[in-house]
C-alpha positions in Angstrom: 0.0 0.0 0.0 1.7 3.4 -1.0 0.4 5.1 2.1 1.9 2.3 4.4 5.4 3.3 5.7 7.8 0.6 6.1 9.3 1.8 9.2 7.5 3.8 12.1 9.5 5.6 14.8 9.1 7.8 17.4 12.2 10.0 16.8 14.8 10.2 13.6 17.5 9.4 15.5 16.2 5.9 16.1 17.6 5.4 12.5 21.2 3.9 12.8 23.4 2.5 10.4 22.7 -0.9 12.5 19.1 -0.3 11.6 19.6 1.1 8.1 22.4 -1.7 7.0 19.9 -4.5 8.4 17.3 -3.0 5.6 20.2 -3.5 3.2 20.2 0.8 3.0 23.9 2.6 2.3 21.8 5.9 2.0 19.2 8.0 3.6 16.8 10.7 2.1 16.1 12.9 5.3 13.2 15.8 5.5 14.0 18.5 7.4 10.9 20.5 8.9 9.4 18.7 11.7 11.6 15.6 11.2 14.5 16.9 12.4 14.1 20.8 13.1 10.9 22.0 14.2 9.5 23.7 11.3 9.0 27.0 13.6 12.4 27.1 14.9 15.9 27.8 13.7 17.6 25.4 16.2 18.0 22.4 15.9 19.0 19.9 18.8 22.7 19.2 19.7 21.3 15.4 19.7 19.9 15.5 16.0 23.6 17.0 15.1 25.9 14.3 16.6 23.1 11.9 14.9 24.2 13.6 11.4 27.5 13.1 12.4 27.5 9.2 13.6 25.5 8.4 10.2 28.2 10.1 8.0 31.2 8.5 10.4 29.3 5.1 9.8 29.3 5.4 5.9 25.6 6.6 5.0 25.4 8.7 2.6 22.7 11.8 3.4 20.8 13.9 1.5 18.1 16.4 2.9 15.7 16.0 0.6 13.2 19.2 1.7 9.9 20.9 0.1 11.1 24.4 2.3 12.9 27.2 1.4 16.5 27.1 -0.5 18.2 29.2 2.2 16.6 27.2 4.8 17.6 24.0 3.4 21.1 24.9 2.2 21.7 26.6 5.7 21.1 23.5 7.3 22.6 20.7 4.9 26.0 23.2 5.0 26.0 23.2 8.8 25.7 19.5 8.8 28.0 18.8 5.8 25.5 17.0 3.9 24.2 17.6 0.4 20.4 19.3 0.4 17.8 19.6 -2.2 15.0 22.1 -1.4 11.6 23.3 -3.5 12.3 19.4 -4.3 8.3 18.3 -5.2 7.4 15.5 -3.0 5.6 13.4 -3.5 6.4 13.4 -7.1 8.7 10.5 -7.8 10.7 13.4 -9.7 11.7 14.5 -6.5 13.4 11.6 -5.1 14.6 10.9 -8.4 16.7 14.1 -8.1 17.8 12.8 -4.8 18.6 9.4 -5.6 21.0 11.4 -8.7 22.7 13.8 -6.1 23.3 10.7 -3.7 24.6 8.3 -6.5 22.6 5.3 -5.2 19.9 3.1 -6.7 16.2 3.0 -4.6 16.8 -0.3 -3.3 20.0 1.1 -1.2 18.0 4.2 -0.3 15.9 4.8 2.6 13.0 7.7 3.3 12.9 9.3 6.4 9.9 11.9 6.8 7.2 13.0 9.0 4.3 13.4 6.6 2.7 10.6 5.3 1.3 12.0 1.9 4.6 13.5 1.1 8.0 11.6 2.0 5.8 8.0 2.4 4.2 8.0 -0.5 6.9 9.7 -2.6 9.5 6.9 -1.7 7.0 4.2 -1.8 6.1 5.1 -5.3 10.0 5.2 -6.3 10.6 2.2 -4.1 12.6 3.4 -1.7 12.1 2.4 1.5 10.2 4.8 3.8 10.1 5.6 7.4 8.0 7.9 9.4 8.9 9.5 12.5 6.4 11.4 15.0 6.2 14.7 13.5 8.5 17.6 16.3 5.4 19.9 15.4 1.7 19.7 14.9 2.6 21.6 11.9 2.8 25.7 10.7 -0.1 25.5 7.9 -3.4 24.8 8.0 -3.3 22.0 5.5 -0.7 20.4 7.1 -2.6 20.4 10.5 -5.5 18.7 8.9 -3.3 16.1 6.9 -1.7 15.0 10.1 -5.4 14.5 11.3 -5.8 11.8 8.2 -2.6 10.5 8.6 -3.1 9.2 12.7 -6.3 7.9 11.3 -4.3 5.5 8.7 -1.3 4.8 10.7 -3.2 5.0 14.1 -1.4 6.7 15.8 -2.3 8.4 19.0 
């Protein structure tokens, strides 16, 4: 089901590479608002840093792959020396397409990790990338994305 995540967790950083090389993954696709910065803030926890860090030491490649704002994005994947795609178009398989170029990896070495259902889930499903979604830091900024999270508890039932 393209609206089925393959992973659930309750925070980003329960994604090692223990976790990620069990799945067969070398690579992970990482949103940035309210996966691991809260979309309302410019800080981001010393914790979600040294988990950018281990990833990298541990050889996974990283990519945010992020719907925000260029500066936003680029701010962030510079401060974590990753690579960052922003204004990307998820869930268009175009987007992770773009992402799975930058990284140099196939989907089946790639994994997903996102809080929206109907935008990092369903994007890497459909590309076949493997897809985990965390609890969200945020109920969310917009007004659509408050009533999407609604829909998405309802499918993943979650409290």
């Amino acid at each position: 089901m393209l609206l089925k995540p393959d992973l659930l967790v309750e925070a980003a950083y329960e994604v090692d590479s223990t976790l990620l090389k069990s799945h067969g993954k070398s690579a992970l696709m990482v949103d940035l608002d309210d996966t691991v910065i809260p979309s309302n803030s410019s800080l981001m926890a010393p914790s979600f840093k040294s988990w950018f860090k281990t990833l990298k030491k541990d050889d996974i490649a990283i990519l945010i792959l992020s719907n925000g704002q260029p500066e936003r994005v680029h701010y962030w994947a510079n401060n974590l020396g990753v690579d960052g795609v922003a204004l990307v178009g998820k869930p268009f398989s175009f987007a992770f397409k773009r992402g799975l170029k930058r990284l140099g990896h196939q989907p089946s070495e790639t994994a997903m990790l996102g809080d929206q259902l109907f935008t990092d889930v369903l994007g890497a499903n459909i590309t076949g990338i493997f897809s985990i979604l965390v609890r969200p830091l945020t109920a969310g900024r917009l007004p659509h994305t408050r009533l999407l999270r609604k829909f998405e508890n309802i499918i993943v039932r979650r409290p």
